[in-house]
C-alpha positions as CSV (number, residue, x, y, z in Angstrom):
1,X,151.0,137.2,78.3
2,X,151.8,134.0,79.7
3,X,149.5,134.8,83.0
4,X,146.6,135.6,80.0
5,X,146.7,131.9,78.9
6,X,146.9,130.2,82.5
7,X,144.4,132.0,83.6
8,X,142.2,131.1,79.9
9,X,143.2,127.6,80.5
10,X,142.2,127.6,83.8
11,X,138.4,129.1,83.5
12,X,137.9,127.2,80.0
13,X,139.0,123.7,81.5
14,X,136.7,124.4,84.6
15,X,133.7,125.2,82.4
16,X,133.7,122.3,80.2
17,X,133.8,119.4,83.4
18,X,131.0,117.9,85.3
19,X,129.0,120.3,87.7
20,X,128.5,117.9,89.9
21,X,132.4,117.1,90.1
22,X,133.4,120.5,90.2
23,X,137.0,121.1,91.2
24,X,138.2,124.5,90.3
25,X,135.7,127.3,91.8
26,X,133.4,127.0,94.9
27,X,129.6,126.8,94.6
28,X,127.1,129.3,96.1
29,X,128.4,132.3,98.4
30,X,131.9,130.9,99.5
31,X,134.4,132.8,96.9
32,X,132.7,136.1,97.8
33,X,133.9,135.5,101.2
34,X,137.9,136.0,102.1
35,X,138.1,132.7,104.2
36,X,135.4,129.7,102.8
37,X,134.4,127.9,106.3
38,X,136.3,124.9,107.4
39,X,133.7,122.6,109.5
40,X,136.1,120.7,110.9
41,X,138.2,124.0,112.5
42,X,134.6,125.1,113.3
43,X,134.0,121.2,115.6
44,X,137.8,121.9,117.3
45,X,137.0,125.6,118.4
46,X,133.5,125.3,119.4
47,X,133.5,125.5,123.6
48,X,130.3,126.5,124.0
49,X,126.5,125.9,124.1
50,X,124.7,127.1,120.8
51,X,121.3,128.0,120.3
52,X,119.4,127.8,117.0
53,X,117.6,131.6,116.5
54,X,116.6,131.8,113.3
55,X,115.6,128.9,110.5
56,X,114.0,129.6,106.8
57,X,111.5,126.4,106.4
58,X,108.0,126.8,107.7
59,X,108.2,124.4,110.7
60,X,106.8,125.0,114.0
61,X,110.5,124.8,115.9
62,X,108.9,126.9,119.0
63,X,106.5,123.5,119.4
64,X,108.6,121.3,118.1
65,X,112.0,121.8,119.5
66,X,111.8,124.9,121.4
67,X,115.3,126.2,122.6
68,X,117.4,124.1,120.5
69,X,120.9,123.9,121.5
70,X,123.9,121.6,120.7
71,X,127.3,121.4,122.0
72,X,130.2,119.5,121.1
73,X,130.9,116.4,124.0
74,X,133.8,114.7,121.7
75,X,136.1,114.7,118.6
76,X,137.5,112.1,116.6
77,X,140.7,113.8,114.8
78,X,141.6,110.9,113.0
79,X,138.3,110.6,111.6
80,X,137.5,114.2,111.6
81,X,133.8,113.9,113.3
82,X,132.4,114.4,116.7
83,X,129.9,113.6,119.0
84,X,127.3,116.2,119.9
85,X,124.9,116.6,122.6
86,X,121.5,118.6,122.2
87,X,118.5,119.7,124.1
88,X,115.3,120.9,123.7
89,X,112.6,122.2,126.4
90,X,109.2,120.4,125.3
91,X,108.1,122.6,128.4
92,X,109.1,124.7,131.0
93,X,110.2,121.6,133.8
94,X,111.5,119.2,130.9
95,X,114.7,119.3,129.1
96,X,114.9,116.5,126.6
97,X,118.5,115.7,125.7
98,X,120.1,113.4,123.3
99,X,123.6,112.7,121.0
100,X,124.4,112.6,117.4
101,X,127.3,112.0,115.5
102,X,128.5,114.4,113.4
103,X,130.7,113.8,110.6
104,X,132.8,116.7,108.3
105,X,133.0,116.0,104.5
106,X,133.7,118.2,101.3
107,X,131.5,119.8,99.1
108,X,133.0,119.1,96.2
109,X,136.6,119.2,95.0
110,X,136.5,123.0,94.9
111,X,137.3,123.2,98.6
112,X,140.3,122.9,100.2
113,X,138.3,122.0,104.0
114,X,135.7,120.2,104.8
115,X,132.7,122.3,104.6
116,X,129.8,120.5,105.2
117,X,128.7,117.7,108.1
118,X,126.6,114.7,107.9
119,X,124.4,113.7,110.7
120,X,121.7,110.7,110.9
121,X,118.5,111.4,111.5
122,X,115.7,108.8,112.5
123,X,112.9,108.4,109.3
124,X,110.3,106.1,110.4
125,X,111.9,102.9,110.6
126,X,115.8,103.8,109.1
127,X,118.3,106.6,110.5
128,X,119.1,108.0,107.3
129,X,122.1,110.7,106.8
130,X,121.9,114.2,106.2
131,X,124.2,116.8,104.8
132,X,124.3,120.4,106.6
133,X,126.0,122.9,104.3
134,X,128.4,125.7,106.5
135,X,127.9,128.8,104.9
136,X,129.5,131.1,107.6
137,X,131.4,130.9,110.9
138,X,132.7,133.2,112.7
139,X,134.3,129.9,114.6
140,X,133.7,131.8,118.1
141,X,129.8,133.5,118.6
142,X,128.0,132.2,115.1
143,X,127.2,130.0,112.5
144,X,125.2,130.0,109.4
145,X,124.1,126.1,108.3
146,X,121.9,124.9,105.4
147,X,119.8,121.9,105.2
148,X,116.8,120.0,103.9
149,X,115.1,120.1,107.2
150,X,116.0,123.6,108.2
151,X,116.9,125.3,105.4
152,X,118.7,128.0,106.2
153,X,119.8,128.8,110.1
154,X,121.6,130.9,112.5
155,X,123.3,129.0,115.5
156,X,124.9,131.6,118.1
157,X,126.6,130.8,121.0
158,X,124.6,131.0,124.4
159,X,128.1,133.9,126.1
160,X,127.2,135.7,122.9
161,X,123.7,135.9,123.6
162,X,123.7,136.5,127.3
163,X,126.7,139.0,127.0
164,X,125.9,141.1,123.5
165,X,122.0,139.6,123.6
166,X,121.7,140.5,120.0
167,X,122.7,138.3,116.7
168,X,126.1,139.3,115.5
169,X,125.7,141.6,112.5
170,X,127.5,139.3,110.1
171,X,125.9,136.1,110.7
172,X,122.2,138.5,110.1
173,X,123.3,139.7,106.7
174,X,124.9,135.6,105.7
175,X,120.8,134.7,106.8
176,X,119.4,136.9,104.8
């Protein structure tokens, strides 16, 4: 009886707060899955090169920034953020490379780790900072990220690719 009312309480005083300030159930896919993603676990555990394969918005990535890949060159523990480095072959004898910070934050109050990072990217004359939603992470071959720019992608790690050479099944059925 008594678990009847908590559990009332609970779902009642959830649905009459602020959407926006939600604090009691995860938004989008996350409570269907056993373990919602921690980006910050994700920034500690990542060793290796990772290649963007697949992305949702109609953008010409294969012109634009063909063989994307991004790996982590330092972390900030106090401040729970990184550094990244990424590259890009605008043809076949030039790699273009460059670094971003990366910074972890919360969703909302829902979540218990930071699922999301932040990341500045240049807009005519400001850097302005965008927010990349983790949807899924395997934490060791893949990753599913959502953003404005992107929309929805899947990052794999170049071992997984060179070893398996196939996208891991999980991280094809978070894409789709």
């Amino acid at each position: 009886m008594y678990i009847f009312f908590f559990t009332a309480f609970v779902v009642l005083g959830c649905s009459f707060g602020k959407m926006e300030e939600q604090k009691c159930f995860p938004k989008g896919i996350e409570p269907l899955l056993l373990h919602p993603p921690d980006a910050w676990q994700l920034l500690e555990d990542l060793k290796d090169i990772f290649y963007l394969v697949y992305y949702s918005e109609d953008l010409d990535m294969s012109n634009t920034f063909p063989c994307l890949a991004v790996r982590i060159s330092s972390l900030d523990e106090q401040r729970k953020s990184g550094r990244c480095v990424y590259k890009y072959a605008s043809n076949t004898t030039v790699t273009l490379r460059g670094t971003k910070e990366v910074q972890t934050k919360r969703k909302d109050g829902a979540y218990k780790h930071p699922n999301m990072f932040s990341v500045q990217y240049h807009e005519g004359d400001n850097y302005i900072w965008h927010d990349i939603e983790l949807v899924y992470t395997d934490y060791m071959y893949c990753a599913v990220l959502q953003s404005d720019f992107f929309g929805i992608q899947v990052w794999v790690s170049k071992t997984h690719l060179e070893n398996v050479r196939e996208i891991p099944w999980i991280c094809s059925t978070q894409y789709v």
